[in-house]
C-alpha positions in Angstrom: -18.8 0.6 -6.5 -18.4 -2.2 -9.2 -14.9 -2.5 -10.5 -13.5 0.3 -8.3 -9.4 -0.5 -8.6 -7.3 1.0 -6.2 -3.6 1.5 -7.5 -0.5 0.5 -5.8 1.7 1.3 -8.3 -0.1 4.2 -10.1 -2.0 4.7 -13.1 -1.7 2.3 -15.9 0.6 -0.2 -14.0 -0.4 -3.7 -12.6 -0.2 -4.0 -8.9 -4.1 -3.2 -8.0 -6.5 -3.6 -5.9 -10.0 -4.8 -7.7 -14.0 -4.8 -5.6 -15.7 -7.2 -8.0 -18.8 -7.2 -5.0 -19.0 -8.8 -2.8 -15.4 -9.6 -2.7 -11.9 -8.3 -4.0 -9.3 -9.4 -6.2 -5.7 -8.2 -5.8 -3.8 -8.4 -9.6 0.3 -8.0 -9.8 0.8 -7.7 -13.4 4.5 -7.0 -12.7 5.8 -9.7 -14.9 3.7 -12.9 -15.1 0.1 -11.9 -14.6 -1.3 -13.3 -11.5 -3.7 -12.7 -9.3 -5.5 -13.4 -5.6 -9.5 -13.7 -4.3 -9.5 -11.8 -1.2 -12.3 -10.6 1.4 -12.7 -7.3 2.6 -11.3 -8.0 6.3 -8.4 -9.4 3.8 -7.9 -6.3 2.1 -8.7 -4.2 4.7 -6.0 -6.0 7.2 -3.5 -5.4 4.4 -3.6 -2.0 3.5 -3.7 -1.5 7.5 -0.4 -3.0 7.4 1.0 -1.0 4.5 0.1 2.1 6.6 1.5 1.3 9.8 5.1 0.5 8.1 4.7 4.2 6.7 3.7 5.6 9.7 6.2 3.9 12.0 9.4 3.7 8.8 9.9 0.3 9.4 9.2 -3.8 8.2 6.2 -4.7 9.0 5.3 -8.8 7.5 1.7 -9.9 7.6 0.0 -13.2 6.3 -3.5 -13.5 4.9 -4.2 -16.9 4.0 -1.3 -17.8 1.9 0.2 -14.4 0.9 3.1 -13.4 2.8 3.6 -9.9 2.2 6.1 -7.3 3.8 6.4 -3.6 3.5 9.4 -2.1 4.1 9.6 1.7 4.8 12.6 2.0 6.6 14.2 5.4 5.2 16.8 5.2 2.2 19.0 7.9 1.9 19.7 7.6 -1.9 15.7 6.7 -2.7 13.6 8.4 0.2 10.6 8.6 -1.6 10.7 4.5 -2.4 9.5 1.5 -0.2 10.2 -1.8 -1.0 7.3 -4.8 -0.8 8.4 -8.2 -0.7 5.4 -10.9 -1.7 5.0 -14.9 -1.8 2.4 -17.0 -2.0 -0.5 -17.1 -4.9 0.8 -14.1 -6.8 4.0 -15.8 -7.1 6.8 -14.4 -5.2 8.7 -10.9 -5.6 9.5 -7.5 -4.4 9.4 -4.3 -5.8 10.2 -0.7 -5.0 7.0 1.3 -4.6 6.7 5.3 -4.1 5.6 6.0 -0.6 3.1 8.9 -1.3 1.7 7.0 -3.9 1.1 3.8 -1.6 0.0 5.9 1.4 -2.9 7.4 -1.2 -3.9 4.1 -2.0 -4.5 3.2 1.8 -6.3 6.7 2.1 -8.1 6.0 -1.2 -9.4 2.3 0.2 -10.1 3.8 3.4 -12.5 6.3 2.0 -14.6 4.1 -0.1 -14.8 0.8 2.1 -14.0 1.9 5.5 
């Protein structure tokens, strides 16, 4: 499972999550390149938050170590298809619209392979 990188964004973009074995690396490459050493409870604890503010279409903030992140999936009428994630901490600080079927595979995807 070396290198396995599981998209937030999509294909080709830079907002990833990277196994490098025994640990993970998450890369925002939205802008200035930066990017965070995580562990798998790390990892795991954030796409578990990313999923619950799909499933329950609201903002849901969680901290691992110095990362803030939030996930917003409240419903937009004019963009339903768009949630917005607002970050701060090692990656710099930022928010960006992301597609909710995309992100949702991404938790599926990390489920699958790590559990």
């Amino acid at each position: 499972m070396k290198d396995q990188r599981i998209s937030l964004v999509g294909p080709g973009y830079g907002f990833y999550v990277e196994f490098l074995g025994p640990g993970f690396r998450l890369w925002c490459n939205l802008g200035e390149s930066s990017a965070m050493d995580m562990s798998i409870d790390d990892v795991r604890a954030l796409f578990t938050s990313i999923a619950l503010a799909c499933e329950r279409q609201e903002a849901i903030k969680t901290r691992i170590g110095r990362l803030s992140w939030t996930t917003d999936a409240r419903p937009n009428p004019k963009h339903p298809e768009r949630l917005l994630v607002k970050f701060s901490g090692p990656l710099g600080s930022g928010n960006v619209g992301l597609n909710r079927r995309h992100v949702l595979s991404a938790c599926t995807e990390f489920s699958s392979v790590f559990g």
